[in-house]
N, C-alpha and C positions, 0 to 999 in steps of 0.2 A: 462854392456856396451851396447849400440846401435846395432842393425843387419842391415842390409840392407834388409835381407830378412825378417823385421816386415814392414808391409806397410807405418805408419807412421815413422820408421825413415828412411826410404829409399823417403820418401816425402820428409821429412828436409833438407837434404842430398840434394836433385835434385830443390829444394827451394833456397837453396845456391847455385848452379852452378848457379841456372837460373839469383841470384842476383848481380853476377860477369857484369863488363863492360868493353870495349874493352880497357880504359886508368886506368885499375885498376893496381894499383903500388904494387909490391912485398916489404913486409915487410923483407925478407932477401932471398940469392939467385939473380942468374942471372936469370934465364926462365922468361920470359914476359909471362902475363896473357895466351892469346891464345896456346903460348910453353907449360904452366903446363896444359891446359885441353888435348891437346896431348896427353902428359907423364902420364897422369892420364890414360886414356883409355889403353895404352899400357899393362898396368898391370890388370885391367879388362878381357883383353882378351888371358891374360895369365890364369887366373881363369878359363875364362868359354870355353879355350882349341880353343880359335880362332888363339892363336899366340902360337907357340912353339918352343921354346927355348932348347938347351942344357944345358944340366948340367954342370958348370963349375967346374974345379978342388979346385976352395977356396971354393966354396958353397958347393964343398963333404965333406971337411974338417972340415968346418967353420957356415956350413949353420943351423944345429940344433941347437948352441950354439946362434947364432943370431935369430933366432926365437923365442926362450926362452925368450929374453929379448924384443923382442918387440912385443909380446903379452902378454906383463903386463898392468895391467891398467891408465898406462901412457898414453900420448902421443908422440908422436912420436920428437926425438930429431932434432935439426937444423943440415942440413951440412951431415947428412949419405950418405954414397955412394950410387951410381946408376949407375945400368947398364947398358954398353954400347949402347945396345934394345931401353931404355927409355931417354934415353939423345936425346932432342928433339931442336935441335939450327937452324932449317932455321923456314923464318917466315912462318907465320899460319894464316888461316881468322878463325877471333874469332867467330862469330856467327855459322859457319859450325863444327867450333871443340868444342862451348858450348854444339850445338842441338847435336852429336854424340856424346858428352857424355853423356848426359843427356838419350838419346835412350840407351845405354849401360848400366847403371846404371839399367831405369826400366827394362832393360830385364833380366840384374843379377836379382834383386829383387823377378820379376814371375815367374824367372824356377827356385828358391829355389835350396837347396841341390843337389838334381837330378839334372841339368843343367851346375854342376862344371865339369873340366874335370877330368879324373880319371889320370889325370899324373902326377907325383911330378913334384912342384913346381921347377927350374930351378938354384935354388940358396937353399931352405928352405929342400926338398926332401920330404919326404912323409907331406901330410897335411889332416887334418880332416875339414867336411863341416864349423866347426865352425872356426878353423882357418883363411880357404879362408877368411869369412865371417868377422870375425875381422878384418884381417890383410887389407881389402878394407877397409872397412870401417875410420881405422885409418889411411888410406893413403889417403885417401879424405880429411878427415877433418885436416889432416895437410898441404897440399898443399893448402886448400880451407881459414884456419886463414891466411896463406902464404898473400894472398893477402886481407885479412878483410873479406871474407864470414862466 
Protein backbone atom coordinates (compact mmCIF):
# COMPACT_ATOMS: atom_id res chain seq x y z
CA UNK A 1 0.00 0.00 0.00
CA UNK A 2 1.09 3.79 -0.53
CA UNK A 3 2.28 5.87 2.85
CA UNK A 4 2.06 9.31 2.95
CA UNK A 5 4.94 9.28 4.70
CA UNK A 6 7.30 7.97 1.42
CA UNK A 7 7.79 11.32 -0.28
CA UNK A 8 6.77 10.19 -3.60
CA UNK A 9 3.44 9.00 -2.55
CA UNK A 10 2.65 11.80 -0.46
CA UNK A 11 3.59 13.75 -3.84
CA UNK A 12 0.81 11.89 -5.72
CA UNK A 13 -1.45 12.33 -3.09
CA UNK A 14 -0.93 16.29 -2.93
CA UNK A 15 -0.80 16.11 -7.14
CA UNK A 16 -4.30 15.02 -6.91
CA UNK A 17 -5.70 17.67 -4.43
CA UNK A 18 -3.80 20.11 -6.31
CA UNK A 19 -5.79 18.55 -9.65
CA UNK A 20 -9.24 19.02 -8.05
CA UNK A 21 -11.30 22.38 -9.38
CA UNK A 22 -13.88 24.35 -7.93
CA UNK A 23 -16.91 22.89 -10.30
CA UNK A 24 -15.62 19.31 -9.91
CA UNK A 25 -18.89 17.00 -9.52
CA UNK A 26 -18.95 14.35 -6.96
CA UNK A 27 -19.20 10.95 -8.26
CA UNK A 28 -21.61 9.75 -5.31
CA UNK A 29 -22.41 11.66 -1.82
CA UNK A 30 -23.57 15.12 -1.07
CA UNK A 31 -20.16 17.13 0.04
CA UNK A 32 -19.44 19.63 -2.80
CA UNK A 33 -15.77 19.61 -3.94
CA UNK A 34 -14.48 22.48 -1.43
CA UNK A 35 -17.09 20.54 1.61
CA UNK A 36 -14.81 17.20 1.04
CA UNK A 37 -11.24 19.16 1.11
CA UNK A 38 -12.72 20.36 4.58
CA UNK A 39 -13.74 16.99 5.80
CA UNK A 40 -10.49 15.53 4.63
CA UNK A 41 -8.25 17.82 6.76
CA UNK A 42 -10.48 17.30 9.82
CA UNK A 43 -9.23 13.92 10.13
CA UNK A 44 -5.52 14.78 9.37
CA UNK A 45 -5.66 16.75 12.35
CA UNK A 46 -7.02 14.26 14.36
CA UNK A 47 -3.85 12.16 13.35
CA UNK A 48 -1.35 14.67 14.00
CA UNK A 49 -3.22 15.61 17.58
CA UNK A 50 -4.36 19.23 16.26
CA UNK A 51 -8.15 18.20 16.80
CA UNK A 52 -9.37 16.19 19.67
CA UNK A 53 -12.01 14.42 19.89
CA UNK A 54 -13.63 12.15 22.59
CA UNK A 55 -14.18 8.70 22.47
CA UNK A 56 -17.49 7.71 21.82
CA UNK A 57 -19.43 4.84 23.37
CA UNK A 58 -19.97 2.83 19.73
CA UNK A 59 -16.20 3.38 18.84
CA UNK A 60 -15.47 1.77 22.47
CA UNK A 61 -17.53 -1.01 21.40
CA UNK A 62 -17.34 -1.11 17.79
CA UNK A 63 -14.15 0.74 16.91
CA UNK A 64 -11.48 -2.34 16.73
CA UNK A 65 -13.76 -4.36 14.76
CA UNK A 66 -14.07 -1.55 12.22
CA UNK A 67 -10.65 -0.85 11.86
CA UNK A 68 -9.86 -4.45 11.06
CA UNK A 69 -11.74 -4.02 8.19
CA UNK A 70 -10.79 -1.01 6.76
CA UNK A 71 -7.29 -1.48 6.84
CA UNK A 72 -7.42 -4.30 4.45
CA UNK A 73 -6.13 -3.67 1.30
CA UNK A 74 -9.22 -2.45 -0.22
CA UNK A 75 -10.54 0.57 -0.58
CA UNK A 76 -12.66 2.28 1.11
CA UNK A 77 -16.43 1.41 0.63
CA UNK A 78 -19.22 4.24 -0.53
CA UNK A 79 -21.74 5.60 1.99
CA UNK A 80 -19.76 4.72 5.53
CA UNK A 81 -20.52 6.72 8.28
CA UNK A 82 -19.02 10.09 9.49
CA UNK A 83 -18.65 11.66 12.35
CA UNK A 84 -20.43 14.34 13.40
CA UNK A 85 -16.60 16.43 13.83
CA UNK A 86 -16.20 15.77 9.84
CA UNK A 87 -19.59 16.34 8.48
CA UNK A 88 -18.72 19.61 6.73
CA UNK A 89 -22.22 21.21 5.12
CA UNK A 90 -21.87 25.26 5.08
CA UNK A 91 -20.12 26.47 2.13
CA UNK A 92 -16.26 26.68 1.79
CA UNK A 93 -13.77 28.70 -0.67
CA UNK A 94 -12.25 25.97 -2.61
CA UNK A 95 -8.81 27.43 -3.27
CA UNK A 96 -8.26 28.19 0.77
CA UNK A 97 -9.52 24.63 1.74
CA UNK A 98 -7.31 23.01 -1.49
CA UNK A 99 -3.95 25.03 -0.36
CA UNK A 100 -4.73 23.86 3.62
CA UNK A 101 -5.06 20.71 2.67
CA UNK A 102 -2.43 20.31 0.62
CA UNK A 103 -0.08 22.23 3.68
CA UNK A 104 -1.46 19.53 6.03
CA UNK A 105 -0.89 16.71 4.05
CA UNK A 106 2.94 17.82 3.40
CA UNK A 107 3.33 18.37 7.04
CA UNK A 108 1.77 14.94 7.90
CA UNK A 109 4.35 13.51 5.44
CA UNK A 110 7.69 15.44 7.08
CA UNK A 111 7.04 14.91 10.74
CA UNK A 112 6.64 11.06 9.84
CA UNK A 113 5.89 8.78 12.75
CA UNK A 114 7.04 11.09 15.50
CA UNK A 115 4.73 13.82 14.54
CA UNK A 116 1.35 11.55 15.15
CA UNK A 117 -0.34 12.28 18.21
CA UNK A 118 0.04 9.68 20.94
CA UNK A 119 -3.90 9.55 21.51
CA UNK A 120 -6.23 6.85 20.50
CA UNK A 121 -7.90 7.59 17.86
CA UNK A 122 -11.60 8.87 18.85
CA UNK A 123 -13.55 6.07 17.30
CA UNK A 124 -10.59 3.29 16.31
CA UNK A 125 -8.74 3.54 20.04
CA UNK A 126 -5.26 2.54 20.21
CA UNK A 127 -3.45 2.86 16.71
CA UNK A 128 0.06 2.12 15.53
CA UNK A 129 2.13 4.85 13.22
CA UNK A 130 1.24 2.61 10.42
CA UNK A 131 -2.22 2.58 10.98
CA UNK A 132 -2.61 6.54 11.31
CA UNK A 133 -0.59 6.31 8.03
CA UNK A 134 -2.92 3.83 6.16
CA UNK A 135 -6.04 4.78 7.32
CA UNK A 136 -5.06 8.69 5.74
CA UNK A 137 -3.98 7.69 3.21
CA UNK A 138 -7.02 5.56 2.16
CA UNK A 139 -9.33 8.34 3.12
CA UNK A 140 -7.76 10.66 0.72
CA UNK A 141 -7.83 8.67 -1.94
CA UNK A 142 -11.39 7.72 -1.57
CA UNK A 143 -12.87 11.05 -1.23
CA UNK A 144 -10.17 12.26 -3.89
CA UNK A 145 -11.73 9.10 -6.85
CA UNK A 146 -15.07 10.92 -5.08
CA UNK A 147 -14.69 13.55 -7.26
CA UNK A 148 -12.22 12.05 -10.32
CA UNK A 149 -8.68 12.87 -8.80
Amino acid sequence: MPSIFQPTDSAEIVKRIQSLRPDAEAQWGKMQVAQMLAHLQQSVRVATGDLKLKRALIGILFGRMAKKGLTKPTPFKRGLPTAPEFRISDARDFASEQRKLVELVQRFSRGGPAALTKEQHPFFGSMTSEEWDLLQWKHLDHHLRQFGA
